[in-house]
Structures are given as structure tokens and as C-alpha cells.
C-alpha positions as CSV (number, residue, x, y, z in Angstrom):
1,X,0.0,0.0,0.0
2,X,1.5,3.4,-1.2
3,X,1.6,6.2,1.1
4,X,0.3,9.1,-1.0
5,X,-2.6,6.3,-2.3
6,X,-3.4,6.1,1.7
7,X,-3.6,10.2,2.3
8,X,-5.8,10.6,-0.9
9,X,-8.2,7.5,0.2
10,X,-8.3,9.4,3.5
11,X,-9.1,12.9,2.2
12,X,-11.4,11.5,-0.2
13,X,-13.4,9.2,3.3
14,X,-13.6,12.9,5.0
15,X,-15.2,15.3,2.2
16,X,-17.0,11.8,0.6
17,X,-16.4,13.8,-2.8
18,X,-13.4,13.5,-5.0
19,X,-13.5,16.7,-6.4
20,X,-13.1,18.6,-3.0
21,X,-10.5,15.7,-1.9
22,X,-8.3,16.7,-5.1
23,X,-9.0,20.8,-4.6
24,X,-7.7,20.0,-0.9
25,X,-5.0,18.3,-1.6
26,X,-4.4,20.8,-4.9
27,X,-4.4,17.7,-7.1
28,X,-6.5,17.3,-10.5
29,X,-9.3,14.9,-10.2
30,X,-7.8,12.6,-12.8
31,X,-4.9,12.1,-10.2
32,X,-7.3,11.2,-7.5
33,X,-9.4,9.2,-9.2
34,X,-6.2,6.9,-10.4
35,X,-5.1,7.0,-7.2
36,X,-8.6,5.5,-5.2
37,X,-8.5,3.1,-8.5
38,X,-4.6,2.0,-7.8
39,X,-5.4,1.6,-3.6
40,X,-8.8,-0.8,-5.0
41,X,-6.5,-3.0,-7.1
42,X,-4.1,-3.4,-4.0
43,X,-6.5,-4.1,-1.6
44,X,-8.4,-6.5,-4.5
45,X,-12.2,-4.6,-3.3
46,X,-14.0,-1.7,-4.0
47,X,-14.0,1.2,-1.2
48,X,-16.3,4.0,-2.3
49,X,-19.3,3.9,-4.6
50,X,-19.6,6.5,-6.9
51,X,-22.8,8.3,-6.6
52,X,-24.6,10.7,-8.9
53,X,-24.0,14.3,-9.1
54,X,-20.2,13.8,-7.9
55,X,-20.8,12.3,-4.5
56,X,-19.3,9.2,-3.4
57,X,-20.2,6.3,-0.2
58,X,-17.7,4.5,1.3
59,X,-18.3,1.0,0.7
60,X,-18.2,-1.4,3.9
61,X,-14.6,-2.1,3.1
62,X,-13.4,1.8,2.9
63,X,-14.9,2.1,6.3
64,X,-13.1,-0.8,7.6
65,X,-10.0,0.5,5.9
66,X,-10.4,4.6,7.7
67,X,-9.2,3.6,11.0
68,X,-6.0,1.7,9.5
69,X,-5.3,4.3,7.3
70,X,-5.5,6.9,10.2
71,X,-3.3,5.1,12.3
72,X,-0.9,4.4,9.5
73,X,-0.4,8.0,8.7
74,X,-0.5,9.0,12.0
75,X,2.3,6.4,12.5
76,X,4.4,7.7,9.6
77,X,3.9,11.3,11.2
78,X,4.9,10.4,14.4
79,X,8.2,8.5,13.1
80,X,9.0,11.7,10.8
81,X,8.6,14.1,13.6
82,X,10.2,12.1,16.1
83,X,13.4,11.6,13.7
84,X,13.6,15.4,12.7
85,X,13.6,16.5,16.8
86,X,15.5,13.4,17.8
87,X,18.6,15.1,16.1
């Protein structure tokens, strides 16, 4: 599981819309889209379902998958912050 795929499922869980999740994370909705699509194929299941008029649902899997992903990142954080005052 990539890193960046993790952050954009994450932003994507909160604002349940891809096109605020990209304008958020100042990326172009192609990008995000490719990126939920490239986290699906690793996990092998579908996380959000896409919805009419640009609003998306977490499937039962993406909502299993938000409280790894936040303590993943939150992890990653933690070791980053850790190393850089550590010095």
C-alpha cells in the first residue's frame, strides 16, 4: 500500500467527494481518481461507490479500511517528527 494512495483515500473518506479531496489536496481529479483506483487494485475490493452528481459512499470495506489508514499515517507522522527533533 502506497503512502500518498493512503492520504488521498483518507481525504477522499472525510469530504466523501473526489473533487473537494483533489481541490484540498491541490491535485486534478484525474490524479485522485487513479489514485482511489490503484489503492482498490491493491486491496483487491472496492472502497467507495460512486454516486450521482459527484458524491461518493464508502463501501463497507473503505470504512473498515479509515481507521487503518489513520493510524498508519498517523504512525508515519509520528516516526518523521520524532526523527527530525530526535537530532
Amino acid at each position: 500500500m502506497d503512502l500518498q494512495r493512503l492520504r488521498t483515500f483518507r481525504e477522499v473518506a472525510r469530504e466523501l467527494s473526489f473533487t473537494r479531496a483533489a481541490h484540498n489536496l491541490h491535485y486534478s481529479q484525474p490524479t485522485i481518481t487513479a489514485q482511489i483506483k490503484g489503492l482498490e487494485e491493491a486491496v483487491g475490493t472496492q472502497l467507495f461507490v460512486r454516486r450521482g452528481n459527484r458524491a461518493v459512499q464508502l463501501t463497507s470495506a473503505g470504512t473498515r479500511l479509515c481507521p487503518y489508514a489513520d493510524r498508519i499515517l498517523d504512525l508515519v507522522e509520528a516516526a518523521r517528527t520524532e526523527l527530525h527533533t530526535g537530532r
